[in-house]
C-alpha positions in Angstrom: 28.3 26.4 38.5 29.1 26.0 34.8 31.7 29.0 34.0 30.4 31.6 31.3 33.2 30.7 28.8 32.4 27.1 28.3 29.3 27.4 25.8 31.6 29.3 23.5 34.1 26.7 24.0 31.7 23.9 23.5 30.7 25.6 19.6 33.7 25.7 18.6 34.6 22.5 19.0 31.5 21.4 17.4 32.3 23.7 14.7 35.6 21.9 14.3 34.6 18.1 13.8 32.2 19.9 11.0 28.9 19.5 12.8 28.3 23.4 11.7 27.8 25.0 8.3 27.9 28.6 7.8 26.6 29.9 3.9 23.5 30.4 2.0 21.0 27.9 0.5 22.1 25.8 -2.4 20.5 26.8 -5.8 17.6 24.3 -7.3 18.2 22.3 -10.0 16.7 23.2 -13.2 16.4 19.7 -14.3 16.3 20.4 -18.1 17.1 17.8 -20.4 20.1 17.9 -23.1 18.6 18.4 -26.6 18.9 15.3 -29.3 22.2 15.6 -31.0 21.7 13.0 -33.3 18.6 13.1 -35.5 18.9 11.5 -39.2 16.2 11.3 -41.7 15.8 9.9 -45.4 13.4 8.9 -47.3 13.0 5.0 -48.1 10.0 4.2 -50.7 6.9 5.5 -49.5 8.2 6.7 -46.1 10.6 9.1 -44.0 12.8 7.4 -41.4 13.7 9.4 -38.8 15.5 8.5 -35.5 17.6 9.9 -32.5 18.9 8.7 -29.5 16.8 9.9 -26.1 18.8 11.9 -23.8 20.3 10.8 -20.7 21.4 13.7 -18.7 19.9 17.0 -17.8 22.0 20.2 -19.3 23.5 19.9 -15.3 24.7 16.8 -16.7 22.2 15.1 -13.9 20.9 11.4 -14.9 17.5 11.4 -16.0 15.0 8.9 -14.1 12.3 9.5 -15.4 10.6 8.8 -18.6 10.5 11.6 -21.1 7.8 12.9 -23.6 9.3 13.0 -27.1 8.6 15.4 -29.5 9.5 15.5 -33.0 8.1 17.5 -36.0 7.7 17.6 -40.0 7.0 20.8 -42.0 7.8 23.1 -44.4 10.0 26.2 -43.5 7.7 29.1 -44.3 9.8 32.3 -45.7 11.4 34.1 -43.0 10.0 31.7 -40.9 11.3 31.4 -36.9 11.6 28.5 -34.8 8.5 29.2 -33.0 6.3 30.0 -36.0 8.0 26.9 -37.7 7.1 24.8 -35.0 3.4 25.6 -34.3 2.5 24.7 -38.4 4.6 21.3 -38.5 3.0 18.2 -37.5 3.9 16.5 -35.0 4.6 12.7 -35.1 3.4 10.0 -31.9 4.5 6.6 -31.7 8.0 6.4 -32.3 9.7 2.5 -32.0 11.6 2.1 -29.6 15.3 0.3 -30.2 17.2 0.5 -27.4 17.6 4.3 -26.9 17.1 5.4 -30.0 13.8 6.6 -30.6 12.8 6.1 -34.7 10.0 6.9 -36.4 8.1 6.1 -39.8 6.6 9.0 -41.6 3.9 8.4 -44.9 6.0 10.6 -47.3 3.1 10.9 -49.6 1.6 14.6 -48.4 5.4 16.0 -48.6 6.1 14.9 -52.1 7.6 17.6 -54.0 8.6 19.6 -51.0 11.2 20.7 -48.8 10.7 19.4 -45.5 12.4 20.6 -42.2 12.4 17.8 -39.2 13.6 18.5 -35.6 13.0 16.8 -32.2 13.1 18.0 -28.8 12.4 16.3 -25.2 10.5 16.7 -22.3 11.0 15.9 -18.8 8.5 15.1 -16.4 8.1 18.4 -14.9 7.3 19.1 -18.3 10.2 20.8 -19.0 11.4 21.0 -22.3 15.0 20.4 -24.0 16.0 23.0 -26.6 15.3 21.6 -30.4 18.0 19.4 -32.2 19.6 19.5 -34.8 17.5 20.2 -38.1 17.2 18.2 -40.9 16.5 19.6 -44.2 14.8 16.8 -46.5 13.7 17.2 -50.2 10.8 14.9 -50.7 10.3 13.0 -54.0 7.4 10.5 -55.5 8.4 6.9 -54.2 11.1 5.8 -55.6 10.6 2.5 -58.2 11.5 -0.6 -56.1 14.0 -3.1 -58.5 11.6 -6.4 -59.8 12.4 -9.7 -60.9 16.0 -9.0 -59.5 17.9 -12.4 -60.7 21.5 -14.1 -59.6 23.1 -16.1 -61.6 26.5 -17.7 -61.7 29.2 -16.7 -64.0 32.8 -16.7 -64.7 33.5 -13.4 -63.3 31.5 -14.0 -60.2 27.6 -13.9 -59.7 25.5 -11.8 -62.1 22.8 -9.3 -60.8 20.0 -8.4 -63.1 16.9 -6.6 -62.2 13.8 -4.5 -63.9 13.1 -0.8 -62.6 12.5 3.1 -63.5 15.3 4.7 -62.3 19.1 5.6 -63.6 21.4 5.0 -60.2 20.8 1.9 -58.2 22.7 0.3 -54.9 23.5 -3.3 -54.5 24.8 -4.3 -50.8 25.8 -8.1 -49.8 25.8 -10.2 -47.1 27.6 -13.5 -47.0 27.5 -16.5 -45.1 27.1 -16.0 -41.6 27.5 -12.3 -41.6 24.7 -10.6 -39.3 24.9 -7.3 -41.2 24.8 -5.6 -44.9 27.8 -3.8 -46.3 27.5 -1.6 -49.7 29.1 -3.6 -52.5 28.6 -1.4 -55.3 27.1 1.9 -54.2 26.2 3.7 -57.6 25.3 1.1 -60.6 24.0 3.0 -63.5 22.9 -0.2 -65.6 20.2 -2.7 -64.5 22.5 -5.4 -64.3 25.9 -5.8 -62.0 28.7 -8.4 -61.2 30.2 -9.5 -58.1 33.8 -10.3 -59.0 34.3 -11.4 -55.1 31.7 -14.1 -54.7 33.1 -17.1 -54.2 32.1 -20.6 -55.3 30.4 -22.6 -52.4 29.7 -19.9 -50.1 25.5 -18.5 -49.8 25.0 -15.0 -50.7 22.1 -12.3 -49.6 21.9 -9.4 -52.4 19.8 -6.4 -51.8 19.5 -3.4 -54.6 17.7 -0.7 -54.7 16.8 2.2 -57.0 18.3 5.6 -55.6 17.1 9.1 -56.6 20.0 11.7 -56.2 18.8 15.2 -54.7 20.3 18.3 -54.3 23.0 19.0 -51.4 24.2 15.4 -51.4 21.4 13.7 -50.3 19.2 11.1 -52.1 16.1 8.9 -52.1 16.0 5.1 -51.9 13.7 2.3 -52.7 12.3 -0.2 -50.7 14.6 -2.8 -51.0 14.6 -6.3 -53.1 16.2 -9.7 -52.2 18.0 -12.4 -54.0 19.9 -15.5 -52.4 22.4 -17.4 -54.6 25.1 -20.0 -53.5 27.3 -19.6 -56.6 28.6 -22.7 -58.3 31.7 -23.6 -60.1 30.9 -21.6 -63.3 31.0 -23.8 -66.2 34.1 -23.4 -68.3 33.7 -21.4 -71.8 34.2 -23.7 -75.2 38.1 -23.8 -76.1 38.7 -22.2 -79.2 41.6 -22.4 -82.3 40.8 -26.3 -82.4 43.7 -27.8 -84.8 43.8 -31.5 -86.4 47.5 -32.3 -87.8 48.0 -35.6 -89.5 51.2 -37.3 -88.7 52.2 -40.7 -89.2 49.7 -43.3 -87.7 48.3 -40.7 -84.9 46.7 -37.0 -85.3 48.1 -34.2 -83.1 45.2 -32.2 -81.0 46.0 -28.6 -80.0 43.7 -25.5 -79.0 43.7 -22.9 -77.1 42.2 -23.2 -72.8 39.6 -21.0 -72.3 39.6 -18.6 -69.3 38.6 -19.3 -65.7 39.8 -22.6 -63.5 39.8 -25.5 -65.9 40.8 -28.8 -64.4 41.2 -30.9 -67.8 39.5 -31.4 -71.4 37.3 -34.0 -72.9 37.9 -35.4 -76.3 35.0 -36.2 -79.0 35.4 -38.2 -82.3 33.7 -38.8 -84.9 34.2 -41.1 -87.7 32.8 -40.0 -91.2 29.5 -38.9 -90.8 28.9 -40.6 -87.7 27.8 -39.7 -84.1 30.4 -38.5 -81.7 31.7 -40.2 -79.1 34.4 -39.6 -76.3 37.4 -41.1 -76.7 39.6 -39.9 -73.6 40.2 -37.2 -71.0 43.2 -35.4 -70.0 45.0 -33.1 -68.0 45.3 -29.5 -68.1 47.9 -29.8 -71.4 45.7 -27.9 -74.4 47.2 -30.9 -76.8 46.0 -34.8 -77.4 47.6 -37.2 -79.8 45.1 -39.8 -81.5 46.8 -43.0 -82.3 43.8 -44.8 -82.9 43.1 -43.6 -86.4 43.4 -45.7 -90.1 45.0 -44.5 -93.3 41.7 -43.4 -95.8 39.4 -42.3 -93.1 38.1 -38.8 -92.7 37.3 -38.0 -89.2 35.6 -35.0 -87.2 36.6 -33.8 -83.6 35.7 -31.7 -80.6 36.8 -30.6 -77.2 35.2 -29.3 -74.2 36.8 -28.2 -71.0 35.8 -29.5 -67.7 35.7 -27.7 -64.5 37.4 -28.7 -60.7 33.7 -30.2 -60.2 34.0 -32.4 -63.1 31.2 -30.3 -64.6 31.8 -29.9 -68.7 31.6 -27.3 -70.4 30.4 -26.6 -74.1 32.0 -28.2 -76.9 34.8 -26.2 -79.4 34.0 -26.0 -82.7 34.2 -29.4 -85.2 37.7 -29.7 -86.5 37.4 -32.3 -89.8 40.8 -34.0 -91.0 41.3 -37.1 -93.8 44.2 -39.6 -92.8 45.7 -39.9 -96.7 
């Protein structure tokens, strides 16, 4: 005969080793996603680019597995517009690329030229639940900008040269050298169509990319499409040296001048006898000066110099300096 005490017993032993829960029923999930927190637009040429990154969690900060239907919108803010009326007159743009988990888009910016455009995204989850709207952007909208032509690199003394063709008064030029996977600004407002890069260095392969930009109101702006140029600078070629002087002295004629800018490894020197042809008649060091012993008493003679770069490439010639040996 089992005593009447013992079921009692038994539960709360049960109940001890937690094989028992007392309380009410959990609460559902409302699996909503987050909202995108990251949308950024501009226009580039004939198009808006737009992007965000997806969400990951729910706002119960719950991983998402399932795909999500993206929703993002263009349109003009109506006066004393609200979200809602906003949202059921701006269109609504499919087909984003996907990079990663960033969702961005490319918008024909054509129909919204001249206009204030408002842009917002939102999510959806499978159960078709929908995220609240991000953050808005607010995007003047201006004819295409005029994409730089017959852009040109050149080397020069104070680095490689930029020149380019285009209607437009503010331009951006951004460089990539070497190996480098990426861009990086170089000069970020030009207002000329030409620019120099006094940091390129001789030897090394250089990307250029400028582009015209439009400045709007409430700091943003409007680019281009972009334009490429490749250079690998060379050694620039040395400039001609200047103040040439020929000093007669006894038996010999004393060469001095002054050495032109940049990296100048040594000088070339040019006679000429009477009205003859020039012809070198030595190289030297870095020393502006050169003594000619080689010279007669009676005879008028003509000279020139030119400086020659760490390549050995020469550079143009100084002026003619003419001197008579009495």
């Amino acid at each position: 005969m089992i005593p009447r005490f013992l079921p009692a017993i038994l539960t709360a032993v049960l109940l001890s080793f937690g094989c028992g829960y007392v309380g009410g029923p959990l609460t559902p999930l409302a699996n909503i996603p987050f909202a995108p927190a990251d949308l950024a637009a501009l226009q580039r040429g004939g198009a808006i680019l737009a992007h965000f990154t997806v969400p990951t969690m729910t706002t119960e900060h719950v991983a998402i597995q399932s795909a999500l239907t993206l929703d993002l919108r263009i349109g003009v803010w109506p006066e004393h517009a609200s979200v809602e009326t906003w949202a059921a007159g701006a269109k609504r743009i499919a087909n984003p690329k996907m990079v990663g988990g960033l969702a961005a888009y490319e918008i024909p910016a054509a129909e919204w030229a001249g206009k204030e455009v408002v842009i917002a995204a939102r999510v959806a989850g499978a159960n078709r639940k929908e995220s609240a709207w991000s953050n808005y952007v607010v995007l003047p909208v201006v004819t295409a900008p005029d994409r730089p032509a017959d852009v040109t690199a050149t080397s020069a003394l104070q680095g490689v040269r930029l020149t380019w063709r285009a209607n437009g008064e503010h331009f951006r030029v951004l460089r990539k050298a070497g190996d480098e996977t990426g861009y990086t600004v170089v000069a970020a407002d030009v207002t000329q169509h030409e620019w120099t890069d006094p940091q390129a260095a001789p030897g090394t392969a250089y990307s250029y990319l400028v582009q015209t930009i439009v400045p709007l109101a409430n700091k943003k702006e409007a680019e281009s499409e972009l334009s490429e140029v490749k250079i690998t600078p060379e050694v620039p070629l040395p400039q001609a040296p200047a103040g040439l002087a020929a000093v007669p002295a006894t038996n010999t004629i004393e060469l001095t001048w002054e050495a032109p800018p940049g990296d100048v490894a040594g000088y070339r020197i040019y006679r000429a006898t009477g009205s003859g042809d020039f012809g070198k008649i030595a190289d030297v060091n870095g020393i502006p000066t050169y003594s000619d012993h080689a010279v007669e008493h009676g005879k008028s003679y003509r000279y020139a110099v030119a400086a020659v770069n760490p390549d050995g490439r020469e550079g143009p010639r100084s002026d003619v300096k003419d001197v008579v040996i009495p």
